[in-house]
C-alpha positions as CSV (number, residue, x, y, z in Angstrom):
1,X,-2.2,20.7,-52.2
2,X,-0.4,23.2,-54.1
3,X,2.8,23.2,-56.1
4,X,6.0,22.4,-54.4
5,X,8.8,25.0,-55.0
6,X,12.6,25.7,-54.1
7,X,14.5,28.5,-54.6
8,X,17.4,30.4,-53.3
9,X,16.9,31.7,-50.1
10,X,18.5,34.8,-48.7
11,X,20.1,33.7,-45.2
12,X,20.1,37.4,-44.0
13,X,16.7,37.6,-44.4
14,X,15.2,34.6,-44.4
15,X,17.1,32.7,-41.5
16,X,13.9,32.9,-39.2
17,X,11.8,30.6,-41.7
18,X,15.6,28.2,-41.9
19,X,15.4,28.1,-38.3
20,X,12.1,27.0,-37.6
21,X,12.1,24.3,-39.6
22,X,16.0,23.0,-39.2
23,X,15.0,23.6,-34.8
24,X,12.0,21.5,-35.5
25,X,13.5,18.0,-37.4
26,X,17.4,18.4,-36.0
27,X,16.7,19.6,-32.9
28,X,13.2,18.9,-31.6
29,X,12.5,15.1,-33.5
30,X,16.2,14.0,-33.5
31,X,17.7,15.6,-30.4
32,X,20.4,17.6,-32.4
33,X,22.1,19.7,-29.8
34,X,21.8,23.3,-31.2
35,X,25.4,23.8,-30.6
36,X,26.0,21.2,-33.2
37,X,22.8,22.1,-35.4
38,X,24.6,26.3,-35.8
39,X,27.7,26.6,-37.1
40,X,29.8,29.5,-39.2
41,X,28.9,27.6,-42.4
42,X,25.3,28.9,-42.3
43,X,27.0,32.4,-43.2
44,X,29.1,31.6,-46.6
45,X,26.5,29.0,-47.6
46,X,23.8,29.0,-50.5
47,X,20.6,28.0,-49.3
48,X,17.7,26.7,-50.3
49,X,13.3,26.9,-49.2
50,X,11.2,24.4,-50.3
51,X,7.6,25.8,-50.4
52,X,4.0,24.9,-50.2
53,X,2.5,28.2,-52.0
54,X,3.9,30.3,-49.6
55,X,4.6,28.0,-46.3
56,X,8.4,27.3,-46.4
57,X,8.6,23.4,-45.5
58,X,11.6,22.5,-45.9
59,X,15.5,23.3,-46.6
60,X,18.8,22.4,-47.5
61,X,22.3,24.4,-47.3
62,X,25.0,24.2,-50.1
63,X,28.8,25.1,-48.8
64,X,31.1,26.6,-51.4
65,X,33.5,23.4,-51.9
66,X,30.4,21.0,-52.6
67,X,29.2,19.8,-49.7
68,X,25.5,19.9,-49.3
69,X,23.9,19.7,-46.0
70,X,21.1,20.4,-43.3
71,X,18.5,19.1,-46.0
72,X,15.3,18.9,-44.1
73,X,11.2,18.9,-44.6
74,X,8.6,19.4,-42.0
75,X,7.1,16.2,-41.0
76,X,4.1,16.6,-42.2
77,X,5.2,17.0,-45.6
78,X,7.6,13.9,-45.9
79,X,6.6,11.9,-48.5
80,X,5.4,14.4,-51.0
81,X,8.5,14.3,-53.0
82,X,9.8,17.6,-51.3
83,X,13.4,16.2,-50.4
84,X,14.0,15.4,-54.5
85,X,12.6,18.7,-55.4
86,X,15.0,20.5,-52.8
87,X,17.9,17.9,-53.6
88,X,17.4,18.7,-57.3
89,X,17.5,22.8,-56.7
90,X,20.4,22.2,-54.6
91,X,22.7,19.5,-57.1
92,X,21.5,22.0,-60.2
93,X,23.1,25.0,-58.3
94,X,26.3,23.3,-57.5
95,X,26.5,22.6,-61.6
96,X,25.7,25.6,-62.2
97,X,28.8,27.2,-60.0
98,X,30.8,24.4,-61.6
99,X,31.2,22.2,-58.2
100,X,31.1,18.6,-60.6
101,X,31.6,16.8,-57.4
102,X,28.7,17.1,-54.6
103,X,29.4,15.8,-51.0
104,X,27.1,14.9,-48.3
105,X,27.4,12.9,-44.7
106,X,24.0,11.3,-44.8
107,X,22.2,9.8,-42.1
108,X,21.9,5.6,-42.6
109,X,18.3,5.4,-42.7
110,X,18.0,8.2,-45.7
111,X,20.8,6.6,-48.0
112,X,18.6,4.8,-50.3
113,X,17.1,8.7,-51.3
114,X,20.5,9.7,-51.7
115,X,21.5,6.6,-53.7
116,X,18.5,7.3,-56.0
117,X,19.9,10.5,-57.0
118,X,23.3,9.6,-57.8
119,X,24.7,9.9,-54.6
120,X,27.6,6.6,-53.5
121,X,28.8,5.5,-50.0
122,X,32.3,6.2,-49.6
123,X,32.7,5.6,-46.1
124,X,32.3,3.2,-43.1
125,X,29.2,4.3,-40.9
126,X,30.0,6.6,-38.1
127,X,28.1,8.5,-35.4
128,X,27.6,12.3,-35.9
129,X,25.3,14.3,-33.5
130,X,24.6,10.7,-31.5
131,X,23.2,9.3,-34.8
132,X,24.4,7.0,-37.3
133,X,25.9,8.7,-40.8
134,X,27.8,7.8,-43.8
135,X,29.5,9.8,-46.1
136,X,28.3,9.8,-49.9
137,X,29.8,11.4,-53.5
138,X,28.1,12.2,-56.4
139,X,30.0,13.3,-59.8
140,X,33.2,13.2,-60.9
């Protein structure tokens, strides 16, 4: 396998590669209807590609007031440490742009990842797109 990378992805250009891989965990494995998956966010956010060499595998969207979101890797390539790699692209560039405090509504069954990088539960569970999500702070 090769190297895993992220970097900053330009949405303008690069939303095809976003698309396809947002369309196939949100909306093809986990029934997200697309009018919930799109929204006017995707246009002021930061966001990220994970890559296999040059196969984009995964991504992740960071909003200006903290909040990450949309993380996501192709399922064939869960597993492989991709969603810290992203996750860790994503926290450094909301440092770096001084956001101390990261958001995030996680789904249930991924809070364990997010707990292991610094991420707490700060809400009761409630449903979001049908499935069950919490939502979860990390920094000050």
């Amino acid at each position: 396998m090769n190297k895993i990378h992220v970097r900053v992805a330009d949405w303008q250009k690069e939303n095809a590669e976003i698309r396809r891989i947002r369309e196939a965990v949100f909306i093809a494995e986990q029934s997200v209807p697309p009018e919930l998956e799109w929204d006017a966010d995707d246009a002021s956010a930061v966001h990220f590609l994970a890559f296999e060499g040059d196969f984009p595998i995964g991504t992740a969207r960071l909003l200006p007031d903290g909040h990450i979101g949309r993380v996501s890797v192709l399922k064939d390539w869960r597993g492989l440490k991709v969603g810290d790699k992203l996750m860790q692209a994503v926290i450094g560039e909301a440092e770096k742009r001084g956001l101390k405090q990261q958001m995030l509504s996680a789904q249930v069954q991924a809070t364990a990842f997010y707990e292991r990088l610094g991420f707490s539960i700060v809400s009761e569970e409630f449903l979001e797109a049908g499935i069950p999500h919490v939502d979860m702070v990390r920094g000050s």
